[in-house]
C-alpha positions as a Markdown table, in Angstrom:
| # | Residue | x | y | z |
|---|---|---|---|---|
| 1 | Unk | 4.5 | 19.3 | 11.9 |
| 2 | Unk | 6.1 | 22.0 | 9.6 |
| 3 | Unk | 9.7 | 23.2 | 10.5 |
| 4 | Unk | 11.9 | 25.5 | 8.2 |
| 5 | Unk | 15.0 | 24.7 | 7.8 |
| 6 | Unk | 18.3 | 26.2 | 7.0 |
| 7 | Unk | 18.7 | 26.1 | 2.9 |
| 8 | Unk | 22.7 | 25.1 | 3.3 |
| 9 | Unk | 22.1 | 22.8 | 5.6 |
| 10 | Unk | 19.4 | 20.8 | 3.2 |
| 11 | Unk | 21.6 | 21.7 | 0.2 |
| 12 | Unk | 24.8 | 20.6 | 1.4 |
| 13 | Unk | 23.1 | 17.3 | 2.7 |
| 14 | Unk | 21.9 | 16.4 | -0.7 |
| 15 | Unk | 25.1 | 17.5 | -2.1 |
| 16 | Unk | 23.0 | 19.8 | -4.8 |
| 17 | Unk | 23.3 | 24.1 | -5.6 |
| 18 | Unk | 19.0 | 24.4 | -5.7 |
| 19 | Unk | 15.5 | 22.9 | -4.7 |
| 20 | Unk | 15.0 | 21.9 | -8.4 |
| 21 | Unk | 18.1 | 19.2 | -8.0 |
| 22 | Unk | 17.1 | 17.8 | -4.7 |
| 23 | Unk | 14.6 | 15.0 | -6.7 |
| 24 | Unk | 17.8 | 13.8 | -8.6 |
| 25 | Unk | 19.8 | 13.9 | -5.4 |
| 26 | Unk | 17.3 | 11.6 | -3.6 |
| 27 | Unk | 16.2 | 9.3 | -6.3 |
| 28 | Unk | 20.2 | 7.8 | -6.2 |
| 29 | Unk | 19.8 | 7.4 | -2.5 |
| 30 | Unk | 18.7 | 4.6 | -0.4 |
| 31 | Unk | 15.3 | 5.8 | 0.6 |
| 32 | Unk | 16.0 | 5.0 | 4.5 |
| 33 | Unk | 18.9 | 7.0 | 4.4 |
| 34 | Unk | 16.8 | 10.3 | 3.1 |
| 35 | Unk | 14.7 | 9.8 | 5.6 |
| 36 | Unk | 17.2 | 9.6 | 8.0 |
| 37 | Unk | 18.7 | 13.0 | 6.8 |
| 38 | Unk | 15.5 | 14.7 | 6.5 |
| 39 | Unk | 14.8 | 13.6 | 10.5 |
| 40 | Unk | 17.9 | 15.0 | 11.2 |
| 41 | Unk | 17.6 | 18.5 | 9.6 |
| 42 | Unk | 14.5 | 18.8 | 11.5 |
| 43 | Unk | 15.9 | 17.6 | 14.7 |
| 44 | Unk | 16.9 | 21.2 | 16.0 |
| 45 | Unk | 14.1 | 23.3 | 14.0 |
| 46 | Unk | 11.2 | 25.1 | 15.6 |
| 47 | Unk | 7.6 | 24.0 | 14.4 |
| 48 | Unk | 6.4 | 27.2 | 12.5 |
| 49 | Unk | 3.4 | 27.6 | 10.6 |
| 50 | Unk | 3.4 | 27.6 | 6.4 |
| 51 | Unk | 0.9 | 29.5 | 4.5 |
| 52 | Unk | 0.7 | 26.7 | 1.8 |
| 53 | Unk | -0.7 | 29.6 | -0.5 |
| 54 | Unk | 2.6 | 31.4 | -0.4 |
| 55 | Unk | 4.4 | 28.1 | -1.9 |
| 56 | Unk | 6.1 | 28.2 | -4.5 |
| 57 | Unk | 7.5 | 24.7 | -5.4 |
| 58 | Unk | 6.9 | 21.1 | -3.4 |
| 59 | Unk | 8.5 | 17.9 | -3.4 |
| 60 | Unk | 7.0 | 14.7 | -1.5 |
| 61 | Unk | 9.6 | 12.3 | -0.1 |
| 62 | Unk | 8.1 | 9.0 | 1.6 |
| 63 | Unk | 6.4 | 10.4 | 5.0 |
| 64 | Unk | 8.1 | 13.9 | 4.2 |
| 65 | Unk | 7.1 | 16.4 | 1.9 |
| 66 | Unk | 9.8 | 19.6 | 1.2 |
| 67 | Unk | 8.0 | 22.9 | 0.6 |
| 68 | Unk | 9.8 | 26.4 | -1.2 |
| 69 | Unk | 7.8 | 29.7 | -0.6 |
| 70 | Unk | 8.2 | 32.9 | -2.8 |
| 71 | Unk | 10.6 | 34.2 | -0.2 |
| 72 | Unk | 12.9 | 31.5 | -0.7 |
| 73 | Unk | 12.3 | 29.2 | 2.5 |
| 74 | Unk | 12.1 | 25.9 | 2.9 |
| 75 | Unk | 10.2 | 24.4 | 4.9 |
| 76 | Unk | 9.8 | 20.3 | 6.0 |
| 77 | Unk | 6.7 | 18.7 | 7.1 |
| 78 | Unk | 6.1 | 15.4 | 8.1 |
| 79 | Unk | 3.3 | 13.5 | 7.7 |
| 80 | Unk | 0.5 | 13.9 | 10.3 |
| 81 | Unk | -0.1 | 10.6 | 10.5 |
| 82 | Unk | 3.3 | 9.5 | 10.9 |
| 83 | Unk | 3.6 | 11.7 | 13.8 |
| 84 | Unk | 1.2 | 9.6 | 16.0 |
| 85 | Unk | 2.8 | 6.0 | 15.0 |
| 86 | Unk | 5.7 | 7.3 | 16.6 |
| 87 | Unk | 4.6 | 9.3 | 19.8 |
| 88 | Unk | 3.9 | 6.9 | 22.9 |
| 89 | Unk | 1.0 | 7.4 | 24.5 |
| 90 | Unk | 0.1 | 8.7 | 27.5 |
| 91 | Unk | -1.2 | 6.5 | 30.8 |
| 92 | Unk | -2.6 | 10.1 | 32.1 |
């Protein structure tokens, strides 16, 4: 699952001005609490589809991995796998 998300959201969250900082940022946080922010940002996103030869930049956090294209976008995906440990499945 791949989601952009708004730059000022992410960069306000982290407290940082670019993507470059964000490692900084997260390495002084508690890892649960990333995760929690990163689950949040994506909370009201759209799934969209990422070209991953158009990216520019990447940083992998835990289950999440942040993504910066040549346009400028940023984009969060979570990790497949992940995605299925916390779906219930279906009786039908």
């Amino acid at each position: 699952m791949i989601t952009l998300l708004d730059k000022l959201s992410l960069y306000n969250t982290f407290g940082v001005d670019n993507f470059n900082s964000i490692e900084e940022a997260v390495n002084t946080m508690a890892p649960s609490m990333v995760e929690y922010y990163l689950s949040d940002l994506s909370q009201y996103s759209e799934d969209i589809y990422l070209n991953k030869r158009d990216v520019e930049n990447s940083l992998n956090i835990g289950d999440y991995s942040l993504y910066i294209d040549y346009n400028k976008n940023i984009y969060l995906e979570l990790d497949s796998n992940q995605i299925s440990t916390y779906e219930t499945a279906s009786f039908w």
